[in-house]
PLY file of the C-alpha trace (Angstrom):
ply
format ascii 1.0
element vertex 328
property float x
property float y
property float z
element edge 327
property int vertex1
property int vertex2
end_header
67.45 87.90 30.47
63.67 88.67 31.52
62.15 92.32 30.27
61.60 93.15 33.72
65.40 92.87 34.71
66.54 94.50 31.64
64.17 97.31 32.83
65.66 97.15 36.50
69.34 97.16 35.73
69.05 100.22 33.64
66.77 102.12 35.72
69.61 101.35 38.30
72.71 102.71 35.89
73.69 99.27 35.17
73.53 100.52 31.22
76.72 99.43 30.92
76.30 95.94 31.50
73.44 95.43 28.97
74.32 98.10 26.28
75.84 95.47 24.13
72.38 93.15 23.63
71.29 96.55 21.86
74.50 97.13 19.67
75.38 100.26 22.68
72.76 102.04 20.69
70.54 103.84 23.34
67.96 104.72 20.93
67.87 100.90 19.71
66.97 100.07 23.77
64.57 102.69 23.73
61.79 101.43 20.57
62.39 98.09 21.82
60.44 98.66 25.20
58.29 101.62 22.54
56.85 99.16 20.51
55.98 96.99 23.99
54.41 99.57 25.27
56.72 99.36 28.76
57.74 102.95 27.74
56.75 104.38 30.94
58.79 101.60 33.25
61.96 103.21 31.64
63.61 105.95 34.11
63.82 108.84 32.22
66.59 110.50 34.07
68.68 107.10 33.63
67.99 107.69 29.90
69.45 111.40 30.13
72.29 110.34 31.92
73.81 107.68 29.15
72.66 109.93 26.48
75.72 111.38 24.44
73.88 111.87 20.98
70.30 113.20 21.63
68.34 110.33 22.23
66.99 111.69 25.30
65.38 114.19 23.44
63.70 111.92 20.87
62.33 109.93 24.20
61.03 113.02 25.67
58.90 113.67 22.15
57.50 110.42 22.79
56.89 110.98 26.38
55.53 114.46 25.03
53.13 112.42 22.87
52.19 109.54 24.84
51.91 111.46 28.65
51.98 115.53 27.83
53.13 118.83 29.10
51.78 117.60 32.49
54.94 114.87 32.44
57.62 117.64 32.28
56.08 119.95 35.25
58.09 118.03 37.68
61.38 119.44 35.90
60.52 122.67 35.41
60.24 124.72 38.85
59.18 127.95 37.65
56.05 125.93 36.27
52.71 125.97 37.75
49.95 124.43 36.11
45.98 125.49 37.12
42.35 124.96 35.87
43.64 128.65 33.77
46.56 127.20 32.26
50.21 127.27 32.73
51.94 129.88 34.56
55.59 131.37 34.77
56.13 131.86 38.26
58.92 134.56 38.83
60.24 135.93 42.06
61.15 139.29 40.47
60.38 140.68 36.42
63.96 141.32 35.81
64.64 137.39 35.18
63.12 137.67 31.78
66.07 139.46 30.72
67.04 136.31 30.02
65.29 135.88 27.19
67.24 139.13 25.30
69.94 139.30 23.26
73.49 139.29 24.76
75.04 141.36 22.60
76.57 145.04 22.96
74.44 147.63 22.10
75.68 150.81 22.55
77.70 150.39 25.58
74.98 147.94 27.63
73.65 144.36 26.45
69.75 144.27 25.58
69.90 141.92 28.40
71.16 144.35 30.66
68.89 146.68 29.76
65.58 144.86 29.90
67.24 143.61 33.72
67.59 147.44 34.70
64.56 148.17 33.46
62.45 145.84 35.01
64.18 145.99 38.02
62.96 147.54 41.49
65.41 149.84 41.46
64.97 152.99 39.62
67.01 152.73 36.71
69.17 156.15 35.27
69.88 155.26 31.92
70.93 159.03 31.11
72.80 160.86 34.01
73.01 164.74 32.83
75.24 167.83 34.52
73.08 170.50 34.89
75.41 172.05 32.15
73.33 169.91 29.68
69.90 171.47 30.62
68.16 174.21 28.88
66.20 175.24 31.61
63.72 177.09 29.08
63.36 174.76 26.20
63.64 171.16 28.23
61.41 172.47 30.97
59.66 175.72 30.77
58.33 175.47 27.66
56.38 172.07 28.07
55.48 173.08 31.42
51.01 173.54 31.50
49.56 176.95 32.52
48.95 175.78 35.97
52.22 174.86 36.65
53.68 177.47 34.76
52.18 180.03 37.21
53.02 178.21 40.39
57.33 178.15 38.66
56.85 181.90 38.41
55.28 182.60 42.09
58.64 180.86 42.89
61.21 182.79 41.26
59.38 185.82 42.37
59.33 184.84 46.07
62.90 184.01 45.66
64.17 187.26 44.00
61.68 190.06 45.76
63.28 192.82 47.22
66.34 191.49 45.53
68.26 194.42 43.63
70.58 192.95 41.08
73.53 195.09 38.90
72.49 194.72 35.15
76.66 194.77 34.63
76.77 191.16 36.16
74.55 189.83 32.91
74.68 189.40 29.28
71.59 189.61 27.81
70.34 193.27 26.54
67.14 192.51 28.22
68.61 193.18 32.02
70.00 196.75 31.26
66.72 197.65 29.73
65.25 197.08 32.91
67.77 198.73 34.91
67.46 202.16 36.74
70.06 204.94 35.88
72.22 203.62 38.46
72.10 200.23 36.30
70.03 198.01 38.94
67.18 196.43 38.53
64.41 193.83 40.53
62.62 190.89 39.34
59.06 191.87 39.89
55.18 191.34 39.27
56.01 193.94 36.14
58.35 191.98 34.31
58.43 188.14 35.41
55.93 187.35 32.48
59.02 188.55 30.18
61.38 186.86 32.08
59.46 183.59 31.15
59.15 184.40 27.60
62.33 185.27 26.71
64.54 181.71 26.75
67.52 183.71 26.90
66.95 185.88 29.62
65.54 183.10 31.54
68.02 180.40 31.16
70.78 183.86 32.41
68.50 184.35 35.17
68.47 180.56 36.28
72.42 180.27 37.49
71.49 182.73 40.11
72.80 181.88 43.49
69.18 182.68 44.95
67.25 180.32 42.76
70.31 177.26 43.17
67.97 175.41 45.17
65.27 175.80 42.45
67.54 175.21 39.93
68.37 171.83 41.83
64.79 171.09 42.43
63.70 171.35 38.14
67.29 169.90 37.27
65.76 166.41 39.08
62.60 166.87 37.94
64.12 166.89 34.06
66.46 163.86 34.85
63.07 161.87 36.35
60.52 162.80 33.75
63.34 161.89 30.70
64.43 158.82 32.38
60.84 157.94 33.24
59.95 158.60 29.58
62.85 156.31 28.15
62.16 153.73 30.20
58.33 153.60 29.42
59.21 153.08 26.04
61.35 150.63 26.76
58.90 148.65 28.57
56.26 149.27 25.99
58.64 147.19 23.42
59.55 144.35 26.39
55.69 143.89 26.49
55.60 143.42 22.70
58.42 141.16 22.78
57.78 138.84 25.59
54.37 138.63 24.09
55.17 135.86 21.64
55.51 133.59 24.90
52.98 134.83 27.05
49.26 135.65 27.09
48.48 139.32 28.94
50.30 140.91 31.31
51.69 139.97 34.61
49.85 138.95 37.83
51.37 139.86 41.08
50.71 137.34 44.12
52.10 138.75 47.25
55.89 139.11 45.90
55.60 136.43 43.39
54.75 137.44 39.80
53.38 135.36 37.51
52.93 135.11 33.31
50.09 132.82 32.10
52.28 131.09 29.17
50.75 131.07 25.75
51.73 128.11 24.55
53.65 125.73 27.02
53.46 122.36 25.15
54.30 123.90 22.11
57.53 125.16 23.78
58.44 121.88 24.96
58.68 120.53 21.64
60.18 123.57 19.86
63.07 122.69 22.40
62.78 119.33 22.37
62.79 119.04 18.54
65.57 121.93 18.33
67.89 119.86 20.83
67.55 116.32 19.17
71.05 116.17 18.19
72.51 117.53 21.55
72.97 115.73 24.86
71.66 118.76 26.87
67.74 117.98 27.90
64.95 119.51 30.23
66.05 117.40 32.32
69.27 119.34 32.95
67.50 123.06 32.36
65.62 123.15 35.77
63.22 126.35 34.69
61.32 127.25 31.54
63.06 130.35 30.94
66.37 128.42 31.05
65.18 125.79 28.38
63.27 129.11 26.01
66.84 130.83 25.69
68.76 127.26 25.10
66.03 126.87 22.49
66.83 130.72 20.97
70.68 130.51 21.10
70.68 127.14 18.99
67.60 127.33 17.05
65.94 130.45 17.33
67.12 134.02 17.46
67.01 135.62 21.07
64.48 138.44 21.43
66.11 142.07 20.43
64.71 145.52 21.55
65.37 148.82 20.33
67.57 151.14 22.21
66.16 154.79 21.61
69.08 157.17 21.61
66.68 159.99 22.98
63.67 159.52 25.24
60.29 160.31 23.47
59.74 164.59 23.95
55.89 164.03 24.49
56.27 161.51 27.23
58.88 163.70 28.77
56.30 166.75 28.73
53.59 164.15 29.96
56.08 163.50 32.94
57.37 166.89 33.67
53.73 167.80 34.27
52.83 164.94 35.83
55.48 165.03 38.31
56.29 168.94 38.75
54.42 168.94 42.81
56.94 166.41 43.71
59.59 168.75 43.28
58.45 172.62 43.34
56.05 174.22 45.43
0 1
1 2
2 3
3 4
4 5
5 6
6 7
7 8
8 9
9 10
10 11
11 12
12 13
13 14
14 15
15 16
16 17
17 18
18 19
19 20
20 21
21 22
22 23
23 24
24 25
25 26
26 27
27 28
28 29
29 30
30 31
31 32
32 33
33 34
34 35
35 36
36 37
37 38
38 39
39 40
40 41
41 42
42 43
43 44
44 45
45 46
46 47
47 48
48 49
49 50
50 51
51 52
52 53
53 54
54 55
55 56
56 57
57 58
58 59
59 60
60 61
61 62
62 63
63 64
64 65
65 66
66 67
67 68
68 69
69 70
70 71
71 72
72 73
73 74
74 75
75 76
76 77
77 78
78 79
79 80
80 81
81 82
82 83
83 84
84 85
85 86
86 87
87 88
88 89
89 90
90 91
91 92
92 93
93 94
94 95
95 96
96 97
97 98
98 99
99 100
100 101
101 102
102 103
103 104
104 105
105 106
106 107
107 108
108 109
109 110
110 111
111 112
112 113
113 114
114 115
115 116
116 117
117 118
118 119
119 120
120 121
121 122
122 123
123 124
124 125
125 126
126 127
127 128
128 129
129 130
130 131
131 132
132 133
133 134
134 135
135 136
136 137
137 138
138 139
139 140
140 141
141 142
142 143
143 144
144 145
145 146
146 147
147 148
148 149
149 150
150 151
151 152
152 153
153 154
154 155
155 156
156 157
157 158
158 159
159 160
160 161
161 162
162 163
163 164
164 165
165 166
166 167
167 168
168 169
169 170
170 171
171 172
172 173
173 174
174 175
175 176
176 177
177 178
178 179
179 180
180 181
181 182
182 183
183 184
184 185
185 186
186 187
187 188
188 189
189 190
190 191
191 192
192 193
193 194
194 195
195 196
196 197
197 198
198 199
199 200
200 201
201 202
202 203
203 204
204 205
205 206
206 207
207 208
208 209
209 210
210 211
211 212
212 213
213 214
214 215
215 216
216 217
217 218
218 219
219 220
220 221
221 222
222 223
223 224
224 225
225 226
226 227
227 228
228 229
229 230
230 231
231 232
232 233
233 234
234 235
235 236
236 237
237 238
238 239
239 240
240 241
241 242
242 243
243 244
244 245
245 246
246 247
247 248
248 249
249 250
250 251
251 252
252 253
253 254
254 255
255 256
256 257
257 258
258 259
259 260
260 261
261 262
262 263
263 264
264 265
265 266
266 267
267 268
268 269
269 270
270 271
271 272
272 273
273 274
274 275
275 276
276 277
277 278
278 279
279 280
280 281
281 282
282 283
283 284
284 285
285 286
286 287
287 288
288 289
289 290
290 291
291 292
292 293
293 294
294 295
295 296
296 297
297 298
298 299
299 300
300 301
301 302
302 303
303 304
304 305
305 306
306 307
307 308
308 309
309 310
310 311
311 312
312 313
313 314
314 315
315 316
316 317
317 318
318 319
319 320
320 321
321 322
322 323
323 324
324 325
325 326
326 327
């Protein structure tokens, strides 16, 4: 039988038919049109569908050697190549989730999280009852002079002319400032106290005048700590994700794109990883796809650090940062 029909009748899944001139050894087939250099007339995709051993890897090292990373664009559609590089291409930054670990952690995957996190969405990884803030030590007391003054002018606009029975609270503080007939006012006199004192000020917050401030620094505390967790959260993704890519991300209308550090060096981690499997890049259809094949068999999937309390200076950075979008 001529070369050339040997060539044609597997390219056209006639393997079958010939298999036994090579002892049904695909890999035999293979280094005999190698070492003829008729490598390239052989269909790879034919190749990857009679493979049940890993020879189609071993082919795609050679093709790796003999044609490049270029070869493999064509099966990878999240793959753009230009005179920079190569590029991930993502529609949205949550899809490198895929790369984490799938394991619990603490009620959610780091999968999960790195997918909430670097989602569009804003993401509440702590939801609090305003039972669980200490309106003087989790706000007040990181709060800057500036807005420090402006919270006061507040509560005194809410509470002027209000007369309040010193019987109705705990704290010595309130009948000290009570008349003989035990009422007192929140005033220009005493609101400085009032905002020194965390006990006296945390009593004066369940007030039903000041609910709707009360509302309005209750969000601002669930924002700024959320905000802070999941900065430091994407601080660590960065690190991580940094062993594949080069930089940070690019943003092209809604597309999103990661210059990839080392994208032929990938290929053949993978490729050399999977020689003993039938699975191929033929069948993984994106690079991310192919990366976390190559982690769960070979490698070790990418793990973050789940911190069990946001970080108290980025939460003061925040509450600052943020306080005019919620009291005025």
């Amino acid at each position: 039988m001529k070369v050339s029909e040997l060539i044609d009748r597997f390219n056209n899944g006639e393997w079958y038919k010939i298999s036994k001139l090579f002892n049904n050894d695909l890999s035999t087939f293979i280094n005999f049109f190698d070492k003829k250099g008729l490598l390239d007339k052989i269909d790879i995709e034919s190749i990857n569908r009679n493979d049940d051993d890993g020879t189609i890897n071993q082919v795609c090292l050679m093709y790796l050697d003999k044609y490049g990373p270029d070869y493999f664009l064509k099966y990878l559609g999240d793959v753009q190549k230009n005179e920079d590089g190569y590029f991930l291409k993502l529609d949205d930054l949550s899809e490198l989730s895929k790369l984490f670990d799938s394991g619990d952690s603490r009620g959610m995957t780091d999968e999960e999280i790195v997918s909430e996190v670097l989602s569009p969405d804003w993401f509440e990884m702590y939801t609090f009852s305003s039972r669980d803030v200490d309106w003087y030590s989790d706000i007040v007391d990181d709060l800057n002079d500036d807005n420090l003054k402006t919270l006061k002018g507040v509560v005194l606009d809410k509470l002027s002319g209000v007369e309040f029975d010193s019987e109705d609270f705990n704290d010595e503080w309130f009948y000290d400032q009570s008349d003989d007939n035990g009422m007192f006012t929140i005033n220009e006199t005493n609101i400085d106290q009032v905002f020194s004192d965390k006990s006296v000020f945390n009593e004066l917050m369940w007030l039903d005048s000041l609910s709707e401030t009360r509302s309005e620094l209750y969000s601002l505390y669930s924002l700024s700590y959320n905000e802070a967790w999941n900065d430091e959260v994407y601080e660590q993704i960065k690190i991580k994700i940094s062993d594949y890519f080069d930089g940070d991300h690019i943003w092209d209308n809604e597309d999103v794109y990661f210059k990839i550090k080392n994208f032929e060096g990938d290929l053949r981690d993978f490729m050399t990883c999977m020689e003993d499997y039938s699975d191929s890049i033929i069948d993984k259809y994106d690079y991310l796809d192919m990366v976390k094949m190559y982690m769960t068999t070979c490698g070790e999937e990418l793990r973050i650090y789940n911190p069990e309390y946001a970080d108290s200076d980025l939460v003061k950075k925040n509450l600052n940062e943020y306080f005019y979008n919620y009291i005025s």
